[in-house]
N, C-alpha and C positions, 0 to 999 in steps of 0.2 A: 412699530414703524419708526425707521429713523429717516427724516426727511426723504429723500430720493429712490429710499431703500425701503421695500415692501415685501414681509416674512414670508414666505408662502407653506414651509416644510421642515418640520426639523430632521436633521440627519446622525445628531450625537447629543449631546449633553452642552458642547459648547462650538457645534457647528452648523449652520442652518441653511437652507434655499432661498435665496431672496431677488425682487426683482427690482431692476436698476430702468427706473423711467425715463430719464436722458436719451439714454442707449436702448432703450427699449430689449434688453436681455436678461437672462438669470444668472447670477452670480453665484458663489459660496461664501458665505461669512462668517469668518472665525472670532467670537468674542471670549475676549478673559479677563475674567471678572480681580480687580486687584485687591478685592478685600479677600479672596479666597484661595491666590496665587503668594507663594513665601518669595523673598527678595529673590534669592536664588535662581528660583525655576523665572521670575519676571525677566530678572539678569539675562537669561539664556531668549527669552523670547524676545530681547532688545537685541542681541545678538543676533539671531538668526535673522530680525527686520533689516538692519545694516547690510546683512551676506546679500541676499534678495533684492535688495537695493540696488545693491555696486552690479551684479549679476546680469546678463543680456543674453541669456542664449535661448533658443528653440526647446531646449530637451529641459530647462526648469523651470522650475514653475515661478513666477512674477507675480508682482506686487501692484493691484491697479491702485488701492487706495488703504488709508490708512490712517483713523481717526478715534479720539476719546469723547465718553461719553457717561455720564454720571461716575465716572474711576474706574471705568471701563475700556480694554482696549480694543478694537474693532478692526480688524483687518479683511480686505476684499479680495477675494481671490478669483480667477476663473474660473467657471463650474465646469470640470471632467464628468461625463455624462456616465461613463462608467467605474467610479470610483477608483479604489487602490487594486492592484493585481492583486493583495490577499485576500480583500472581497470578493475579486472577480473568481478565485477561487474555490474559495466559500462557498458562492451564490449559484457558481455554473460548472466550471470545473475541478471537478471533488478530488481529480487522480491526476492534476497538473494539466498546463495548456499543453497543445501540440506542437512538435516541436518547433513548424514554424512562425508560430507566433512568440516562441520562448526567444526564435532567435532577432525576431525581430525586436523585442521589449529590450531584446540585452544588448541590442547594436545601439536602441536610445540611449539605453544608462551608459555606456563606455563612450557613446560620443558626449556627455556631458558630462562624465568623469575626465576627459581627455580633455575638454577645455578646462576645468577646473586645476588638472594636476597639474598645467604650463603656467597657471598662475598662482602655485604654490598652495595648494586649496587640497587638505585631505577631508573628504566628509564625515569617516566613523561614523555614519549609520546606515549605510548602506543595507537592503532587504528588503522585500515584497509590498509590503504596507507603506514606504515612503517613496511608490510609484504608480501615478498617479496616469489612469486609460481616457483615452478620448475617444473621438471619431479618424483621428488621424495619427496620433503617435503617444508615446508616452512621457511622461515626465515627471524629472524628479524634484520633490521634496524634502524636507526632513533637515534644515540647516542649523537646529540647535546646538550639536556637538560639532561642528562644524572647528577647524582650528588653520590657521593657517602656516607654511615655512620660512615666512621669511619675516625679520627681527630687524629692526635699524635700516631695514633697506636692502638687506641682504639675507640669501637662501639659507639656510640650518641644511644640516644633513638630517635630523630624523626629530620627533620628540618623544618626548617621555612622559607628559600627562595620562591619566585615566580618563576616559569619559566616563561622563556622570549618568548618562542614560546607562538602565539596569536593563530593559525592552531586548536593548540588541546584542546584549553577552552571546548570544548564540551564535552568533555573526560578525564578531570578532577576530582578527586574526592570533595566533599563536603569539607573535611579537608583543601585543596591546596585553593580553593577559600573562604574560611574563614579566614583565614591569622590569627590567634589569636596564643593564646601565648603557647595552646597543640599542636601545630606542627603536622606532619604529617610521617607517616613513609614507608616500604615497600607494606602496605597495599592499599597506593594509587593506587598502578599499578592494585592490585585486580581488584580495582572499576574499572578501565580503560579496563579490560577484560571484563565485564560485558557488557558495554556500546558498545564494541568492537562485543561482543557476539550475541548484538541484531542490529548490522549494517552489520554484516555476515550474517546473518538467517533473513532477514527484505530485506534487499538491500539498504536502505537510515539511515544513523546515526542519534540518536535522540537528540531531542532538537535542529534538523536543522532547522527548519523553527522558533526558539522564540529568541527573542532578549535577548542580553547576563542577562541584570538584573533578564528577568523573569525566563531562565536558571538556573540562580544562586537561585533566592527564589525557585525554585523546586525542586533545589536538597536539601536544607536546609531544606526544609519540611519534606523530605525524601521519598519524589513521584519517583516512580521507575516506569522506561520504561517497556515494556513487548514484547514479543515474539509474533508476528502477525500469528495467525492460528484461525480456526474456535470456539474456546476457549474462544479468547481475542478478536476478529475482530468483529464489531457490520456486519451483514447483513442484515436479514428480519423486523429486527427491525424499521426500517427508510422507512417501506414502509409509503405511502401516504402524510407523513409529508413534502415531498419535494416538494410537488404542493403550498404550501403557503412559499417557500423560493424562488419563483423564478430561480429555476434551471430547466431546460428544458429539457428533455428526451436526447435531442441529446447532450449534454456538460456531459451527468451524463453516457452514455451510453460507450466512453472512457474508464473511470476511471474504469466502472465495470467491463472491462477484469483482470485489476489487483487486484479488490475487489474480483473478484471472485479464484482467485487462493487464496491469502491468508484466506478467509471463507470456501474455499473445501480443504485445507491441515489441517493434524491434525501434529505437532509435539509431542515428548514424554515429558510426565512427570517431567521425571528427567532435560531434556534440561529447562523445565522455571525452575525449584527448581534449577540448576546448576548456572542459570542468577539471579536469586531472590538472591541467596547468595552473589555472587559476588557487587552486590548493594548495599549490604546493606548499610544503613545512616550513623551506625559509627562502624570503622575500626576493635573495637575488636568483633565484631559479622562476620566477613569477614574469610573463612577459606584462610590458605595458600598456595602459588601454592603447596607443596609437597604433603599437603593432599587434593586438587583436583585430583593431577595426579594419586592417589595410593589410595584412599579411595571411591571417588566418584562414583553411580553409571554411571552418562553421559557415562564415556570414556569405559564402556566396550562392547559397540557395534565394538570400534576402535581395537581391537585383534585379529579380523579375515580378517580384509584388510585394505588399504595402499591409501596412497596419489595418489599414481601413479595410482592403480588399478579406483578409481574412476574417476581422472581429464581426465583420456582417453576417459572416455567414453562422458565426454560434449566439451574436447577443442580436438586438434591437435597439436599434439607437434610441433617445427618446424624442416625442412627437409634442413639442411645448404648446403646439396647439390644442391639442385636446387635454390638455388638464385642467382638470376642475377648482380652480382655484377656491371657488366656496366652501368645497367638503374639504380642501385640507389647511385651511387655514382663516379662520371667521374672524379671529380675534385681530386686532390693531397689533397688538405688545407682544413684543418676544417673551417677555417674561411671562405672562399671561396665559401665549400659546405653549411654550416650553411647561410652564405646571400645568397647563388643563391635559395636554397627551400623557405626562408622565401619572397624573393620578388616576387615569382610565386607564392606563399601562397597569399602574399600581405594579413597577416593577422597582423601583426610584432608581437606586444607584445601578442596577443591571442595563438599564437603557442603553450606554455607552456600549455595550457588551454586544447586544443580543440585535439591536438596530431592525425591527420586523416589521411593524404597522408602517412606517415610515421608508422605505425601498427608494434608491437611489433611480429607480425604471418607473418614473412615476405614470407612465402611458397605461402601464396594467391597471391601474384602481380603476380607468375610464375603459378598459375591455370590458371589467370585470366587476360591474356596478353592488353586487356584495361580497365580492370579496372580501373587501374592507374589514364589513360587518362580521363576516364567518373569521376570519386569523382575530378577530379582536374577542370572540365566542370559545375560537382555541385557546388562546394566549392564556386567556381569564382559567379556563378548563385546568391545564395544564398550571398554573400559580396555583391552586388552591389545591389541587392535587399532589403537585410534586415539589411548590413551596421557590418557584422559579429558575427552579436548576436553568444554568445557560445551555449545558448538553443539549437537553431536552428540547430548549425554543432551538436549535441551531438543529434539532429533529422537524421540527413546525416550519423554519426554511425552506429545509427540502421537500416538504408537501408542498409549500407555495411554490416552490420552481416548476414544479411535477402538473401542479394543478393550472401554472400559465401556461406549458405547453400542451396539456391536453384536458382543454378547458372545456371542448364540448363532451368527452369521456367521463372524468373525473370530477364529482364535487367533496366538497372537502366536510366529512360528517366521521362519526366514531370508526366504520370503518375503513376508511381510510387511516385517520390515525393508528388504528391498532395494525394495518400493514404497514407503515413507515416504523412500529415499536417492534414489530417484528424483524424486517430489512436489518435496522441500527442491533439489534441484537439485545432490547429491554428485557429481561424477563418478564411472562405473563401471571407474573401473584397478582391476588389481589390489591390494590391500593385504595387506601380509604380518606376519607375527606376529614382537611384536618378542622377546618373550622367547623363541624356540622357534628351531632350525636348520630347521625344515619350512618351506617354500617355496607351499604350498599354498595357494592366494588365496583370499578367502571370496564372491565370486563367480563359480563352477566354471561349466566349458563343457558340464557334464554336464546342467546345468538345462533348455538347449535342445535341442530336435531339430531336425534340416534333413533333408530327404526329400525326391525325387523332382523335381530343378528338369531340366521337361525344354528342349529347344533346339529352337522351331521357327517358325514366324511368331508364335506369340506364347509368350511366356519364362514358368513359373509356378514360383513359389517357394513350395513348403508348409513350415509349422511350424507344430512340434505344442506346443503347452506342457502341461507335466503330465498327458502323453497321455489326454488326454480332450476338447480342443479344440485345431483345427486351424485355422490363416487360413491364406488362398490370397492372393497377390500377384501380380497379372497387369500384363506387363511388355511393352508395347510398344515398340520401334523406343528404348529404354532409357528410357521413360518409364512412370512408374507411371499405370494406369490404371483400377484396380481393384484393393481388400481388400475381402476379406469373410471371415465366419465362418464354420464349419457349424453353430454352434448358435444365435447369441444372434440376435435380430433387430432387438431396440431400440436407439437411437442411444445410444451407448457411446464410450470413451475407449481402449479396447486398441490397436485399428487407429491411434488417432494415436501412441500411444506407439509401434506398429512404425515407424509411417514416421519420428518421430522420429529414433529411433537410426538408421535407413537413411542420413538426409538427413545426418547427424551422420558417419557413414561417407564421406558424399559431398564434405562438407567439407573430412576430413583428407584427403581424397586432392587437394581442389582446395587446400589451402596446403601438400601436398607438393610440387605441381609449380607452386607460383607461381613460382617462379626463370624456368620458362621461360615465362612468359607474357607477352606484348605488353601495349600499355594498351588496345589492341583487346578482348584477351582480359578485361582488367580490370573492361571496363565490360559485359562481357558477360557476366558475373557476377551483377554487382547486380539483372540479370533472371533470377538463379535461381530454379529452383521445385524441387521433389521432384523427382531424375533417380536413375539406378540406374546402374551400373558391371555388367552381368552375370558378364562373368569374376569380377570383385570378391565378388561374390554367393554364387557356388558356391562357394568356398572359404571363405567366411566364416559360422562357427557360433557368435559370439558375442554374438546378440540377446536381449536379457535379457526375461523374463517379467514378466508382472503378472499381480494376483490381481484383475484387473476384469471386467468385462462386455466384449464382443467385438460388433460389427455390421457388416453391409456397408455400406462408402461409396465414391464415385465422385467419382475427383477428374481431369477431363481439362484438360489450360493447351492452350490454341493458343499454337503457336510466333509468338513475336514478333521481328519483323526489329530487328538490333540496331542502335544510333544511328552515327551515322559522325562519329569525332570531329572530321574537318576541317570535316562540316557542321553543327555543334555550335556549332561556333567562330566559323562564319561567319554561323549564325545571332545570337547573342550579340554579334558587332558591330553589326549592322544594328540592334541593339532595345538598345544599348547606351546609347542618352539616356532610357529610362525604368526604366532602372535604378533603386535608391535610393542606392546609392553615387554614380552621374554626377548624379541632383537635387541631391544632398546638397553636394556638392563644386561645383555650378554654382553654386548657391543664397549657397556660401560666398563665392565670388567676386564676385557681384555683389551682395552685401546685407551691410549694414556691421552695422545692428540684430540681425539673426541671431531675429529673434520666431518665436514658432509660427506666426501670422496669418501672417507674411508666408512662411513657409516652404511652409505650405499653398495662400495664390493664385501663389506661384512655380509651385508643381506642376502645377495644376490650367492654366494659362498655358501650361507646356510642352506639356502632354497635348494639351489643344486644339491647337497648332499641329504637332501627330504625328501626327495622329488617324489616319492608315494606319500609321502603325509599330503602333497600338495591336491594329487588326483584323490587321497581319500575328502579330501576337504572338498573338493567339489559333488563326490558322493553324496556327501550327507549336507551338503547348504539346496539340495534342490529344491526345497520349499524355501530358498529365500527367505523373505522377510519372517515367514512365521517359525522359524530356529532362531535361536539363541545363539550359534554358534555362527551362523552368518552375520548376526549384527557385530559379532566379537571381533571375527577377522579384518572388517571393514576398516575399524579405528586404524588410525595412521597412514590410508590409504586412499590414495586418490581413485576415486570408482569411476565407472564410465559416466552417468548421471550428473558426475559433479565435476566431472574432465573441463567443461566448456570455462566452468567459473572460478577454476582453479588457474587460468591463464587470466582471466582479465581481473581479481579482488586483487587490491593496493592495501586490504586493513590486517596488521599483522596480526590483530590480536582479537578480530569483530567474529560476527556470527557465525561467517563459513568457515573458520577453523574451528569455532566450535562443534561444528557439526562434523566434520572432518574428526574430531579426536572426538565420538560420539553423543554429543548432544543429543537428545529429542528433539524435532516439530510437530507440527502441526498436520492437520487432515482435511480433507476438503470434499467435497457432495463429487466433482470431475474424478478424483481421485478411487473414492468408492465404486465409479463404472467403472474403471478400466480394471479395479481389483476383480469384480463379481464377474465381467466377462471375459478376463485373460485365457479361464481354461477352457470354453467355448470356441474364442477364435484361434487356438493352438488345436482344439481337437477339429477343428475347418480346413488350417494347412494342413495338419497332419495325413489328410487323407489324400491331398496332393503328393507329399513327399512322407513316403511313408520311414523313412530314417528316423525321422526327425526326433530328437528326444529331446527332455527337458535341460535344462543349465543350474548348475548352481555356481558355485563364486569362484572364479578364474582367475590365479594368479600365474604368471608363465615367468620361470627364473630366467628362459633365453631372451627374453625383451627387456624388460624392467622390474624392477621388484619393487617399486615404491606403485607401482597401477593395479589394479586389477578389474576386474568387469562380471555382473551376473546376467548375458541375457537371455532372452524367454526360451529362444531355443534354440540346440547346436544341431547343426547340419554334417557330414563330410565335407560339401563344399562351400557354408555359408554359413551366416546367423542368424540368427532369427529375434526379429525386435519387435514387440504388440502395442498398440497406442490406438487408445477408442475413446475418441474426442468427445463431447457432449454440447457442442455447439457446431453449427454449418461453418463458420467463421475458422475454427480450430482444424474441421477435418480438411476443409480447400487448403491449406496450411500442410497437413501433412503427405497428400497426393500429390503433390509436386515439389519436386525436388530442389526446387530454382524459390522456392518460396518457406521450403523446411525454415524453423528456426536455426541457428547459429549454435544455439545448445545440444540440438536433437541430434543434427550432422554432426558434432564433434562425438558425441556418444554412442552412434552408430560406430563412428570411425574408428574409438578407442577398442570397441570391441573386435573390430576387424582384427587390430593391432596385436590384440591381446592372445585372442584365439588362433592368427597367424591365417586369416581367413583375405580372400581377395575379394569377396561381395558379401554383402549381408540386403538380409529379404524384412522390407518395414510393411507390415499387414497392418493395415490400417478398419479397425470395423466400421459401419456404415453407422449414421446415428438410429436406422431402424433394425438394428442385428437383432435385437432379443427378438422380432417376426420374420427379418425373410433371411437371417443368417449369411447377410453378401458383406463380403469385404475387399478393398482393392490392395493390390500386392504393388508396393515400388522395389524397384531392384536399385541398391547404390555400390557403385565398386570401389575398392578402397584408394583413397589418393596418397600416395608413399609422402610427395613434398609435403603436403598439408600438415599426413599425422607429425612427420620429423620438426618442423616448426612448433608446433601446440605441447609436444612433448618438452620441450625444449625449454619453452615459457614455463610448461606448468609443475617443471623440475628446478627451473630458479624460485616459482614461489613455493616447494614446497622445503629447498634451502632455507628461504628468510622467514618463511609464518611454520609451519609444521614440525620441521626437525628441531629448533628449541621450543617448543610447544612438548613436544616426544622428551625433550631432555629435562624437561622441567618438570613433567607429571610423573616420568618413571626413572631419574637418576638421581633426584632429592632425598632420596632414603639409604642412597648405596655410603 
């Protein structure tokens, strides 16, 4: 206790909750300690107290008080009831806030960047964590690298220091980590918003996962991050490619909860063109906060409601009446209370990190009278087990968040954690205790039952979880054919978690015996699906349980004949001059200019004088993805799949052109239905429109030679496009047409284009197809303006990112 001022909560290492008896309020107090602060870093926090001082506006954050004590400095701040936006996304929103709360956070920051910049004030730290939520608006923070423009009394044109904070290199603009001799000026902050912009509306800041060098060559390029929506996010695209990466249905199936929000949210327009500007490479192409906040379409969604009005509706303010100030703070001394948490923590230096026992929402420990007690049973659990990884407690977060909203459901015991170690995607090994000689792993075979697998034309495997529900596993000729529940009826996620682990079983046993495999055997692989090992089965009792919802589903593959790699090969020469490697390298030979024009009537030249290798090529790609010879053609070519994101990527050199000049991805649990039931709802139309035959890969030389398209099925008078959603959310999405995604209408459209077709037929399967086989049919007619725009786009970008991409991989050897 320092006079006036009574501890109540620590929040960090060197940040605490305290109440102010005068005012009768709660504070925030920031103490730094000077025997353990270098001059330097003190320098900078003399610094920032000065900025904070002189400073008066709404949108930063103020200085109520400001005093020493045993060589300590002690600074008062106002307490933000919801911490920094990085918390706030941390804590609540994991896949970025919505957009109109992103645009309201960023109308605060540029109204206090915009009084800042009129008084020569660049901040250089501009990002998530130095904006600070309330009940009413936000504010900013963070004035240690803070510098100002004007010298003697008079404005500088730009500077030329480094900032000394290492935290915000990410956030940087291109000017600052250039260090050259045009300096840098207010415009940096821009870029900082930018960057800021797509780690609010995304959830993770970019350029997080590349090491600083490559960072830095990206920004200097002038490859701009982008806004994660069905736009910009690859989805359908990556189907099948991931059976030759070695990812396994259950490690991909994770990830595709959060793929899947970001590919079913569409953001607006104005929000990327808001972020695209703010990006840009160099500063005077950058508008200024005053004409963001007053010119810009973004912000005028933010005129008819308020900070407050939105964050009610996703956080909970906090209720300073009901906290118990006894449970969380007994002790007198900060220093006291700061060591008795951190050695019940027993995390010491992770404290600052991981921030759990201690929650800035402090109304929950009073909903939730052991709470407390249970995260301090985890916490402990989890240190001796996994030795405190912060991953891991930032795993034990998202149980507490889970477990305050559905507090009469959920109590928080092993399992539950082993579904949150599931979700995060931990493997389930054993894990052994390090301080202990016991051998005992914390996920026991005792959790599952296996009963009654009997052996006869058809194989059933019962498990019981938590004896009170049972799924049945019916196992033909060793393919799975049916899960179901005995109790639950609605479409649920248990049954994929069984077959998960199954398939995951099915895997180690197919890279135990890769040694003996052929390349026969290799490529007959990549057409795996869910298969079953029966002997394997019986003897194996280690399928971990979930605390979820269980329902019957039906998942049958027809067997497909596998490819024959001599006929692979020999298909692949014959269609070997419409490669983009053999245009590429002809093109180089006989064309000394090397132009995009002329690269394109070279193409289109060749094609024409092919024109049966082009119809043989759609011959033999009719199994799509599972030919070799289809994934070969596609390099260099904008497909219809990848049409939508070929007009809006800005990165010359990022992932979509990788995947363009044939990269692998990834696979996902959504992606697996729509593979298993394509030939089902093809053999549904077909009995409508009995023409109908299958597609393979469409290049048409009288259109375009840089496009082409494979869809599901060609008509005389239309196309045929299949999509079987696995959410109710996805399928209301694809039956109306006014609601289709932006991707899906441009891919329909290309294929119109391609095929020379004036309608195409999107059959959409129902989420209960595998039982009453009903699907709704949308009819979309081709729009001429539309495709001739999109084309238009997506042939300037395949000038500036693909075509030296093409000249680089296949002309370096000529």
């Amino acid at each position: 206790m320092f006079g006036d001022y009574e501890a109540k909560a620590v929040f960090s290492r060197s940040v605490y909750l305290a109440f102010y008896k005068p005012s009768n309020k709660y504070v925030a107090l920031k103490r730094i300690s000077a025997d353990n602060t270098t001059d330097e870093e003190m320098s900078r926090v003399c610094h920032e107290i000065s900025y904070l001082r002189e400073l008066n506006h709404p949108n930063i954050l103020t200085i109520e008080s400001v005093f020493v004590k045993n060589f300590d400095i002690n600074i008062i701040f106002p307490f933000y009831c919801f911490g920094s936006c990085s918390e706030a996304i941390k804590n609540f929103f994991f896949t970025g806030f919505p957009e109109i709360i992103a645009a309201l956070i960023l109308r605060d920051m540029l109204t206090a960047l915009d009084y800042l910049h009129k008084r020569g004030i660049v901040h250089r730290s501009i990002r998530a964590s130095k904006v600070l939520l309330n009940q009413t608006s936000a504010v900013l923070m963070g004035f240690r690298d803070a510098t100002s423009l004007m010298l003697n009394g008079k404005r500088i044109k730009c500077l030329h220091s480094l900032p000394q904070s290492k935290k915000s290199v990410n956030w940087y603009a291109p000017e600052i980590l250039e260090q050259n001799l045009i300096g840098y000026s207010e415009k940096s902050d821009i870029y900082s918003v930018g960057i800021t912009c797509c780690e609010l509306a995304n959830g993770i800041a970019p350029f997080a996962d590349l090491p600083s060098t490559l960072m830095l060559t990206e920004k200097i390029r002038g490859n701009q991050p982008s806004l994660l929506d069905c736009s910009t996010f690859p989805t359908d695209e990556i189907i099948a490619q991931a059976m030759e990466s070695g990812i396994g249905i259950g490690e991909a199936w994770a990830a595709d909860q959060t793929r899947q929000i970001y590919s079913s949210r569409s953001l607006s327009d104005h929000f990327h063109k808001f972020a695209e500007q703010c990006m840009a490479r160099f500063p005077d192409n950058r508008p200024t906060a005053q004409y963001l906040l007053t010119q810009h379409q973004f912000f005028k969604q933010c005129r008819h409601t308020s900070l407050e009005e939105q964050l009610k509706i996703f956080l909970e303010p906090v209720d300073f009446d009901r906290i118990d100030t006894d449970n969380l703070a007994q002790k007198p001394d900060i220093d006291e209370l700061s060591k008795g948490i951190n050695e019940k923590m027993n995390i010491n230096d992770t404290i600052e990190k991981n921030r759990i026992l201690i929650p800035k929402y402090l109304n929950i420990l009073t909903s939730a009278p052991q709470l407390m007690k249970e995260m301090i049973e985890i916490l402990d659990f989890f240190i001796v087990y996994f030795g405190g990884k912060s991953s891991l407690c930032r795993i034990i977060e998202n149980c507490f968040v889970i477990s305050r909203n559905k507090m009469d459901n959920i109590s928080i015991n092993s399992t539950t954690i082993a579904r949150f170690l599931e979700v995060n995607n931990i493997n389930f090994t054993p894990v052994y205790k390090k301080t202990r000689a016991s051998t005992k792993s914390f996920i026991s075979k005792e959790q599952i039952e296996l009963k009654d697998v009997r052996n006869e034309n058809d194989t059933f495997l019962y498990s019981f979880v938590n004896n009170d529900k049972k799924l049945t596993v019916k196992i033909t000729s060793s393919e799975i054919v049916e899960v179901s529940c005995d109790i639950c009826t609605e479409f649920c996620e248990h049954c994929h978690t069984l077959l998960t682990i199954i398939e995951s079983k099915d895997e180690e046993n197919h890279f135990y015996n890769s040694s003996k495999r052929t390349s026969d055997d290799k490529i007959e692989s990549q057409s795996k699906r869910l298969k079953l090992d029966e002997e394997n089965l019986e003897n194996d009792s280690n399928i971990l349980n979930s605390s979820i919802d269980v329902q019957e589903i039906k998942i049958k593959k027809k067997k497909k004949v596998k490819e024959d790699p001599a006929e692979s090969f020999k298909n692949l020469e014959k269609l070997k001059v419409l490669t983009s490697e053999n245009l590429m390298k002809a093109f180089g030979r006989e064309s000394q200019e090397r132009t995009f024009t002329d690269f394109t009537e070279f193409c289109a030249k060749i094609m024409k004088e092919n024109s049966s290798l082009i119809a043989l090529a759609h011959d033999l790609t009719v199994e799509q993805a599972d030919t070799t010879t289809w994934h070969e053609l596609r390099i260099g070519r904008i497909t219809a799949s990848r049409f939508h994101e070929a007009t809006r990527c800005t990165m010359k050199n990022g992932s979509f052109v990788d995947k363009v000049m044939g990269k692998k991805s990834g696979w996902s649990f959504a992606m697996m239905r729509g593979t298993v039931l394509e030939e089902y709802v093809f053999e549904e139309v077909k009995k409508e429109f009995p023409q109908l035959q299958r597609s393979g890969l469409i290049m048409n030389q009288n259109t375009n030679p840089l496009f082409a398209a494979s869809p599901d099925g060609l008509h005389d008078d239309f196309v045929l496009e299949i999509k079987c959603p696995s959410t109710q959310h996805t399928f209301e999405q694809y039956i109306d047409v006014n609601k289709l995604s932006k991707k899906y209408f441009a891919q329909i459209q290309l294929q119109m284009f391609v095929t020379e077709k004036k309608k195409a037929l999107l059959a959409v399967a129902h989420l209960d197809f595998e039982k009453t086989r009903e699907l709704t049919k949308v009819w979309i007619p081709l729009d001429p303006d539309y495709i001739e725009e999109m084309i238009q786009q997506a042939t300037e970008f395949y000038e500036k990112a693909i075509f030296p991409a093409l000249k680089k991989k296949f002309l370096k050897k000529l």
